[in-house]
DRENTILO-729395 format. One record per residue (C-alpha): residue number from 1; residue in three letters; x, y negated, z. Coordinates in steps of 0.1 Angstrom, whole numbers. Last residue first. Layout:
BEGIN
ATOM   kolfi   bavex      xx      yy      zz
ATOM     NUM     ala       X       Y       Z
...
% end
This chain:
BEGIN
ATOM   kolfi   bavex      xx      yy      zz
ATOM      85     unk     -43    -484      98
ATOM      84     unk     -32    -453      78
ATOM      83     unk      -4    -444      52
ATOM      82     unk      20    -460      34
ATOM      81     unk      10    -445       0
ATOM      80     unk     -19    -468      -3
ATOM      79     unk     -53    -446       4
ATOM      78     unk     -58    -465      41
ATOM      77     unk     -71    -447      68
ATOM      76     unk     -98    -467      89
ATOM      75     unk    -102    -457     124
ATOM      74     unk    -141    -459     133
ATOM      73     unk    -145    -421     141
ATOM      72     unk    -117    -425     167
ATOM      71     unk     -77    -423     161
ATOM      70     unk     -46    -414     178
ATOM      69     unk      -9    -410     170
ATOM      68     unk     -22    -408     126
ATOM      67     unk      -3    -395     101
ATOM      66     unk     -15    -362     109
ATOM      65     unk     -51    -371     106
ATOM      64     unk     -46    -376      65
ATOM      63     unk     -32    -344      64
ATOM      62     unk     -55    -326      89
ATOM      61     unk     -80    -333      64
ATOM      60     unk     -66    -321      30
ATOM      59     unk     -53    -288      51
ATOM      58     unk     -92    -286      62
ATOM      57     unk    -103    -291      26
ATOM      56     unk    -115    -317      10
ATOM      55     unk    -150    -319     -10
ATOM      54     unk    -166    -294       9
ATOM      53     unk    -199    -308      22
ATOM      52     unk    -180    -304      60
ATOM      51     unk    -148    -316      51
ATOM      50     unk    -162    -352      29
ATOM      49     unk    -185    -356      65
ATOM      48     unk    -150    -354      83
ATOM      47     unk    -131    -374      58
ATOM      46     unk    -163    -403      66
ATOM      45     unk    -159    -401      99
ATOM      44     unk    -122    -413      94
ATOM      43     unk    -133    -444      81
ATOM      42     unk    -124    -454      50
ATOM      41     unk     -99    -480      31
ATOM      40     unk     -84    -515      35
ATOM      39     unk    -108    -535      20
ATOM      38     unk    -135    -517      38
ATOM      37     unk    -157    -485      41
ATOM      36     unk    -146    -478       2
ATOM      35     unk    -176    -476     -20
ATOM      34     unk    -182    -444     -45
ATOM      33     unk    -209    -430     -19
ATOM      32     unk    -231    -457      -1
ATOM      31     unk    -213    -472      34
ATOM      30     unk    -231    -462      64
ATOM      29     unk    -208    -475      86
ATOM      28     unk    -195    -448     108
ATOM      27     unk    -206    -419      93
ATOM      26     unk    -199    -430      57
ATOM      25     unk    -216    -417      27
ATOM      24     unk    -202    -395       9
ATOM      23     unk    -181    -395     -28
ATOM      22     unk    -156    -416     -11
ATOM      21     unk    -142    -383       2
ATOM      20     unk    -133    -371     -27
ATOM      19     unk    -115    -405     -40
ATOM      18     unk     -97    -402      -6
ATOM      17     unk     -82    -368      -5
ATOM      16     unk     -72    -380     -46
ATOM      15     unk     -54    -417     -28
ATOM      14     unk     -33    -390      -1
ATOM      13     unk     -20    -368     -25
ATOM      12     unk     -36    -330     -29
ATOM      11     unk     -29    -307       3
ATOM      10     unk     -18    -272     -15
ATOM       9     unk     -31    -242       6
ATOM       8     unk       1    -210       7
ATOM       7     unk     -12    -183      -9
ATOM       6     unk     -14    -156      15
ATOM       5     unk      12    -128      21
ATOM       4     unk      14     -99       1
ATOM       3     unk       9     -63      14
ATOM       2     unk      13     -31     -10
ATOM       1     unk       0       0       0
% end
């Protein structure tokens, strides 16, 4: 019997993660689909709803949460390449 180990999961680039998870509304805010929350970006509800309807994926999520020390539901993360507010 042969035995392989799992692919290993991909995490796409921070402004795709986003794009996908535009495509919900916002928790936080209530934002329509296809809008960012803000100027800056979205709220981290927001990747959670995106999760849960599978648009991202968990790696996706813990991603964008792992650049992060702390955050709450109303954090925004930013899709620049520097990371999140």
């Amino acid at each position: 019997m042969k035995v392989t180990a799992p692919e290993a999961l991909t995490v796409r680039p921070l402004p795709e993660i986003c794009r996908a998870a535009r495509r919900v509304n916002c928790g936080e805010c209530w934002q329509v689909p296809g809008k960012p929350c803000t100027a800056e970006g979205d709220h981290v509800a927001r990747f959670g709803r995106a999760m849960r309807r599978g648009l991202i994926s968990g790696p996706d999520l813990l991603a964008v949460l792992g650049t992060l020390n702390a955050f709450t539901t109303a954090t925004v993360i930013c899709d620049a390449r520097d990371g999140a507010r």
